[in-house]
Structure formats: C-alpha cells, structure tokens
C-alpha positions in Angstrom: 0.0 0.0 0.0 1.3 3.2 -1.0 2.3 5.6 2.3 0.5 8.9 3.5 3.3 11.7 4.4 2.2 13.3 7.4 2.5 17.2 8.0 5.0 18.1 10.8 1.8 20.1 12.2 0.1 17.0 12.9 2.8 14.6 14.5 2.3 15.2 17.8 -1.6 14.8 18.1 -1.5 11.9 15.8 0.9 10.1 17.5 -1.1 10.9 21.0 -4.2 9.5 19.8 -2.0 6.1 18.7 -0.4 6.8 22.3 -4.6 6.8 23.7 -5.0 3.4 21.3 -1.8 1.7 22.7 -3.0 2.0 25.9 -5.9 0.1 25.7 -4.6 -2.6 23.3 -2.1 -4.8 23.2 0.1 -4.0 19.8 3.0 -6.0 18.4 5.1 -4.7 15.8 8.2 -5.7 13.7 10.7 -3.1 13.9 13.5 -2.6 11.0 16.3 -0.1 11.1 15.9 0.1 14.8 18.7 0.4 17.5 17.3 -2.5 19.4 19.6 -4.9 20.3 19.1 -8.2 21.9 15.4 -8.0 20.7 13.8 -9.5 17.1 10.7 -11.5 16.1 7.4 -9.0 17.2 7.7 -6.6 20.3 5.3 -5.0 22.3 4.8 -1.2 21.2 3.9 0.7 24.2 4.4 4.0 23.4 5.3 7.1 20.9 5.8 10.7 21.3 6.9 13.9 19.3 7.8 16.5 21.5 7.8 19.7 19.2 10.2 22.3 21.0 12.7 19.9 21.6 12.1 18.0 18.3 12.5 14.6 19.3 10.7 11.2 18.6 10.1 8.8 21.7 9.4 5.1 21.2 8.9 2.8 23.9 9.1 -0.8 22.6 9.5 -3.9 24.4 10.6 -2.6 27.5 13.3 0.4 26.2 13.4 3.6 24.5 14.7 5.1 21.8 15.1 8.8 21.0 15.3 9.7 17.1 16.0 13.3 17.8 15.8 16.0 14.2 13.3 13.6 12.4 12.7 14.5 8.5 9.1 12.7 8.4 6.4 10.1 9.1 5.0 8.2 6.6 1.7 5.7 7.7 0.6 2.7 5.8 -3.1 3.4 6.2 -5.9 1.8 4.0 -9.7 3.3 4.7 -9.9 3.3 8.3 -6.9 1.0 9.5 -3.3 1.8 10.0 -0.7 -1.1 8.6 2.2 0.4 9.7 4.6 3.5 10.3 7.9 4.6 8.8 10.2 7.6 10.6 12.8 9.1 8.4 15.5 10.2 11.0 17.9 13.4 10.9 20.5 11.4 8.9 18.2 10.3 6.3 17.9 6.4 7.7 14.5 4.5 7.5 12.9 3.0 10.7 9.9 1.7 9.9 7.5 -0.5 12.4 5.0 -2.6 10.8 1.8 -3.7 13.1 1.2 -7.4 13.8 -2.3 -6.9 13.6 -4.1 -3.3 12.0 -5.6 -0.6 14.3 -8.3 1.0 13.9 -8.9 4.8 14.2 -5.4 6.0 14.4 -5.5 6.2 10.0 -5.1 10.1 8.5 -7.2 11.6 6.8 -5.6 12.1 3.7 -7.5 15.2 2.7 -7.0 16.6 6.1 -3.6 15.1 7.7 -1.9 14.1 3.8 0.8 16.2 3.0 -1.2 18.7 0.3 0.3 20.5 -2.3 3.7 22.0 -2.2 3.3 26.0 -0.6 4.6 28.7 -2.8 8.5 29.3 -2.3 8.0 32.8 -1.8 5.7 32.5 1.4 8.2 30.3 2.4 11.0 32.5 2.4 9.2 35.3 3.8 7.5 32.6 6.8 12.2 32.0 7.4 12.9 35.3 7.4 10.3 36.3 10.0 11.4 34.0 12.3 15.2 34.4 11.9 14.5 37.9 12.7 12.1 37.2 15.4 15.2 35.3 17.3 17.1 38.7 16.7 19.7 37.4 14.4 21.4 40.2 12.6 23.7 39.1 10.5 22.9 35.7 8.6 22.2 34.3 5.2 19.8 31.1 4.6 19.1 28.4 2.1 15.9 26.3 1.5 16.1 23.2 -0.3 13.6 20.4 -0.9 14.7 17.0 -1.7 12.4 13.8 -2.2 12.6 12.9 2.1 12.2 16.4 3.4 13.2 20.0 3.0 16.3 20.9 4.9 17.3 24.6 6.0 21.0 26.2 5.8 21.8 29.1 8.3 24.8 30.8 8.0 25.5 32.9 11.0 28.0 35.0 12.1 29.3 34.6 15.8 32.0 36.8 17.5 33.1 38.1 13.4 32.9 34.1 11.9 31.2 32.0 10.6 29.1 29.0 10.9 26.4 27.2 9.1 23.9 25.2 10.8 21.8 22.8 8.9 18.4 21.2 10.3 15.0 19.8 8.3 11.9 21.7 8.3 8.1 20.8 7.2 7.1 23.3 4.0 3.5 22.8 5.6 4.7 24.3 9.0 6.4 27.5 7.4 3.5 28.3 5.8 1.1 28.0 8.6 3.7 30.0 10.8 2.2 32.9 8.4 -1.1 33.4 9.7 -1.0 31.2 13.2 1.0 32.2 15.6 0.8 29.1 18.0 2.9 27.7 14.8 5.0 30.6 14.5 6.3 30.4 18.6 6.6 27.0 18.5 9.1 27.3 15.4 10.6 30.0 16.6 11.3 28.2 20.4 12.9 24.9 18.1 14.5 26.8 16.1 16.3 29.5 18.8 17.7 26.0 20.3 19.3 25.0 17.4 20.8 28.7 16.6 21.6 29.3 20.3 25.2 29.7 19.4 24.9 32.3 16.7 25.8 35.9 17.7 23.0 38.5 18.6 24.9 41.5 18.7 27.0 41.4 15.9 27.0 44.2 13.0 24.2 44.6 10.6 24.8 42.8 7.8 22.9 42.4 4.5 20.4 39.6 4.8 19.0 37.0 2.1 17.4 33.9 1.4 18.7 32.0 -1.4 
C-alpha cells in the first residue's frame, strides 16, 4: 500500500491519539532499522511521542526507548480506516519503519485533512524563514531552503564573535507556511528553532540579509 506523508503540524496529536489506542490494546510490531539490540521477532509497542520544542521522537518498545531526535518525516501505511504500519525518516536520512502485527483502527489520517497537500509557494516560504530568523534577533545571517524527495532541509549561516558557521536542520514546508497566519505555529518554530541557533551571535554588526 502506497504511504501517506504526514504534515509536521500534525505529528504530535497523531501520534497521541496512537499513544490513547496503545493504551488500551495490546500492539505488536516488527521493527526494521531500529537500534534494538538483543530484541527480534514481534515486540510490544507501548508508546510514541513527538515533543515539538525539543524536536524529538520517543518510542517505547519492548521494554526500552529510543530517541530519534531531528526527524525529516512520518510516513503511515493506512488503508480506509486502519493503520498497517509506520515509517520515521530520521535526521540522517535512515529508515525505521514498524509494521503492526495486527491493524488498528482509528489511528488512519485523513488524507484530505492530515496528507501532505500541495507544495506551498517558495515565496511565502521565504518570507515565513525570514520572520522568524529575525524574530530570534539574528542580525547578520544568510539562509538556504532546499527540498529533496525525504524532506526539506534549512541552511543558516551565521556569524558569531566576526565568523562564521552554518547550521543545517529539516523543516516541514506545511509548517512555514502555517507559521504565516498562526501564531501558536509561529512560537513553536521560533522556540525549536532558537535552540538550534543558540550559538549564533545576537549583537553582531548589521549585515545584508537574504534567502537563497
């Protein structure tokens, strides 16, 4: 069955409503590209989180977690109402994808609603980066935008104490875009994002800023 991108926007209730389901069900899953050792065959999937300022996934699978921190995207394996199984693209670009023993019901997108839609114009998101790079109060920087096939990645070069530095992390097209007009988006980015650009200089000169 062909997978269902989710939008970045939606991760963290979708995964707690599976979290509500795995709670009241006992779910089995076969995990590949995992950092489990010492465990094969079907395990017990207990939980999974997204915590959105710190940008992190949390599974909890037979007994131990693991943290896939920077992830690019979630794809589901849905058909009508069931979910088949769940793939993470990680901050590297590796595959970890769980596949249920048995289908759950309820937990499957919408794929009008929770799909990935169409691609947002480059130019709102451009204008959605440069709003928040300014909201953190950077003042001298230059920025890149790409899209490839398993995510779009941003480039921030900064300049700290007269150098400088270039910090790379992926962002969800879907999520700029909304940053526009919601502002609940817009904080959350701009909380994630001042973690990963903690480093670059505040008070340096004025510069000439652009996105590329």
């Amino acid at each position: 069955m062909p997978l269902t991108q989710l939008r970045r926007t939606l991760w963290q209730p979708y995964l707690e409503r599976l979290n509500r389901t795995l709670g009241t069900e006992r779910v089995q899953v076969e995990a590949t590209g995992l950092a489990l050792p010492d465990v094969t065959g079907w395990l017990a999937l207990e939980g999974m989180a997204y915590d959105a300022e710190a940008d992190t996934i949390a599974l909890r699978i037979a007994g131990g977690e693991l943290r896939l921190p920077g992830p690019r995207r979630i794809d589901v394996d849905t058909e009508d109402e069931w979910l088949h199984g769940i793939e993470i693209v990680d901050a590297q670009g590796d595959r970890h994808v769980l596949r249920l023993r048995a289908p759950l019901r309820a937990t499957a997108p919408s794929r009008s609603v929770d799909a990935a839609g169409p691609p947002p114009d480059p130019a709102a998101l451009r204008t959605a980066i440069q709003r928040i790079l300014d909201d953190l109060g950077l003042r001298a920087f230059l920025f890149t935008h790409e899209t490839k096939d398993d995510g779009s990645l941003l480039r921030v070069e900064c300049a700290i104490n007269g150098d400088w530095q270039t910090v790379t992390f992926p962002v969800d097209d879907a999520e700029l875009a909304a940053s526009l007009h919601d502002a609940a988006v817009r904080q959350r980015l701009r909380a994630a994002w001042g973690q990963r650009l903690r480093d670059c200089a505040r008070d340096s000169a004025p510069s000439d800023r652009a996105g590329r």
